[in-house]
N, C-alpha and C positions, 0 to 999 in steps of 0.2 A: 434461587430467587427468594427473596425478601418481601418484607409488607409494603416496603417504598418502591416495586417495581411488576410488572405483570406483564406476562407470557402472552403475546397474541398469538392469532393463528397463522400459518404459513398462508404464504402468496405468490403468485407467479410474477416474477421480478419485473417485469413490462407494468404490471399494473399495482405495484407495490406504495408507489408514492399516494395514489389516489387512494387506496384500499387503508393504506393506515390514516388520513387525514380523515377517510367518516369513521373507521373504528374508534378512533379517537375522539371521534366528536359523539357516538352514540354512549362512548362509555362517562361524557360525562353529562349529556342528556340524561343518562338514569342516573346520575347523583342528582343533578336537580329534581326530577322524580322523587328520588327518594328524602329529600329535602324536602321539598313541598309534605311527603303525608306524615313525616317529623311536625311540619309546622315549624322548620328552623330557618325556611329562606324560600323564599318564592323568586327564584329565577330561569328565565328561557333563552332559546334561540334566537337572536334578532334577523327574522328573513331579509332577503334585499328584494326589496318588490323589482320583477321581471312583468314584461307586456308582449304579449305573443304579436310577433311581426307578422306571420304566415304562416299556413299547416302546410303539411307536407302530402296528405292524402289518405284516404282510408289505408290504401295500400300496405303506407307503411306501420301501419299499427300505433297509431298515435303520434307521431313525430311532428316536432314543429321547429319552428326557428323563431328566437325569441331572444330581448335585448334589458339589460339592467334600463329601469329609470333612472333610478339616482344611486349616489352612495349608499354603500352601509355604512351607519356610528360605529357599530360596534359589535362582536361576534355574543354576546349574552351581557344581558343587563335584567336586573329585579331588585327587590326589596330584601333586608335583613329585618329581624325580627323587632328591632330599635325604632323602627323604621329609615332609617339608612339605606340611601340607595347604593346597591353599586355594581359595576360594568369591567366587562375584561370582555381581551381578546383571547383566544387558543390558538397554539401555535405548532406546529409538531413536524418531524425529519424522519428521514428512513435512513439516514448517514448519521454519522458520528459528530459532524458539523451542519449546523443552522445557518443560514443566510436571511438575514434580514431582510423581509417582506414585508414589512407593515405600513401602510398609507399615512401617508403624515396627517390625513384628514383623521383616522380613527387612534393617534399619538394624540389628537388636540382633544378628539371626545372625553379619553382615558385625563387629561390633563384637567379640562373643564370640571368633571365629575369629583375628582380628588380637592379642585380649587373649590368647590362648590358644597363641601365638607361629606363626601361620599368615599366610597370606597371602590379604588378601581384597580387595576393589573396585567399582569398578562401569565395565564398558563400556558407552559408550553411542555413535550414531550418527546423526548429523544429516545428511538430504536440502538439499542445498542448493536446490531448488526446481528445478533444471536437470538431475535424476537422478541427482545425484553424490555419493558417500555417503562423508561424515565421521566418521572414529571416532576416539574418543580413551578410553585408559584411565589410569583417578585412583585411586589408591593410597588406602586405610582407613591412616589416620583422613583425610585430607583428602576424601575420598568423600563423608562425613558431611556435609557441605555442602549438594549436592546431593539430600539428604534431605527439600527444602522450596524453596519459591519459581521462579521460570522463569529460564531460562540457556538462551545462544546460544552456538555453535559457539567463538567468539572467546571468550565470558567462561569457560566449560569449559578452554579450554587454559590460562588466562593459571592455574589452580588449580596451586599447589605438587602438584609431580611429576605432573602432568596430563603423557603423552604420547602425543603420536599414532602411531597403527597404521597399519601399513603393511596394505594389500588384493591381493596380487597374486592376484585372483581368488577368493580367500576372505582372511576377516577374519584378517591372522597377529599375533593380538595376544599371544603368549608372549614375542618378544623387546622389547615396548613394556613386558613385565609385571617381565622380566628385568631391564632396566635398560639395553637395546641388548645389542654383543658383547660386552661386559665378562662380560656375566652375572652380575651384580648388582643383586637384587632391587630396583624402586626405593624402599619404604620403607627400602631401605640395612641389611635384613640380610642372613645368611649368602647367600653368592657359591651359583648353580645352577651346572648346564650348558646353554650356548647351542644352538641347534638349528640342525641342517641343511637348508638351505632347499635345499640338489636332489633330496630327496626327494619322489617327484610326491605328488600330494593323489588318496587313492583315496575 
């Protein structure tokens, strides 16, 4: 294992696809965490507002049945330090191959925000079958890609400005998004600032 790749925990294969999509999403929940008390990026989770239909009863200890309102834009959107907005989707596989999931409504979000001179993308994260989880972030417009059809670990990176993220322990995908230490955006616009990595992740 390498600094571009991290060891999850074992799972019972029934529920392996669900169990790596929130590991995955918690391990970069605590990047942004850890972002925000850097003071290098303030960004979150975009919930999808749900409306409870019906409860189920005391019975069942809280259970309910309950229905999206609307769409989601977008899986995390915030601010960069420039003030720069900008939005990605995460995306992640328990197989060797990705199939193309993404709503064309939240391809047109990612589209708008880059047209809007923001920064947007997509991370995404491939299990190599041995619990070792690959990520790499692809820069809007080259993201668009991705939009349709299945892609492996290998065809994902070979994508113009496709770069991989480093995991030390959570996903630190801000300096892959940067451009590395330069801290240049990698669709090559205006220069951020790079981030402090001795700051612990709380």
């Amino acid at each position: 294992m390498n600094a571009n790749s991290l060891r999850r925990p074992a799972v019972a294969p029934l529920r392996r696809r669900a169990n790596l999509g929130r590991w995955f999403q918690r391990l970069i929940d605590a990047a942004c965490r850890h972002y925000a008390v850097q003071g290098a990026a303030h960004i979150f989770p975009v919930p999808t507002p749900m409306r409870v239909a019906a409860r189920r009863g005391a019975a069942t200890r809280g259970n309910f049945l309950a229905f999206f309102e609307r769409k989601s834009i977008t899986d995390y959107y915030g601010t960069l330090p420039s003030g720069r907005s900008i939005a990605f989707d995460a995306k992640s596989t328990t197989t060797r191959t990705w199939r193309s999931d993404i709503p064309p409504h939240q391809l047109d979000v990612l589209h708008l925000v880059h047209a809007l001179g923001g920064l947007s993308g997509i991370l995404i994260g491939f299990d190599d079958g041995r619990g070792t989880l690959r990520v790499f972030w692809v820069p809007w417009p080259e993201a668009a890609a991705l939009g349709h059809g299945q892609w492996t670990a290998d065809a994902v990176s070979a994508l113009p400005g496709a770069t991989a993220v480093s995991c030390p322990g959570h996903v630190d995908f801000l300096p892959a998004l940067l451009g590395g230490s330069g801290g240049t955006p990698t669709d090559g616009r205006s220069p951020l600032l790079p981030t402090d990595k001795n700051t612990p992740v709380r």
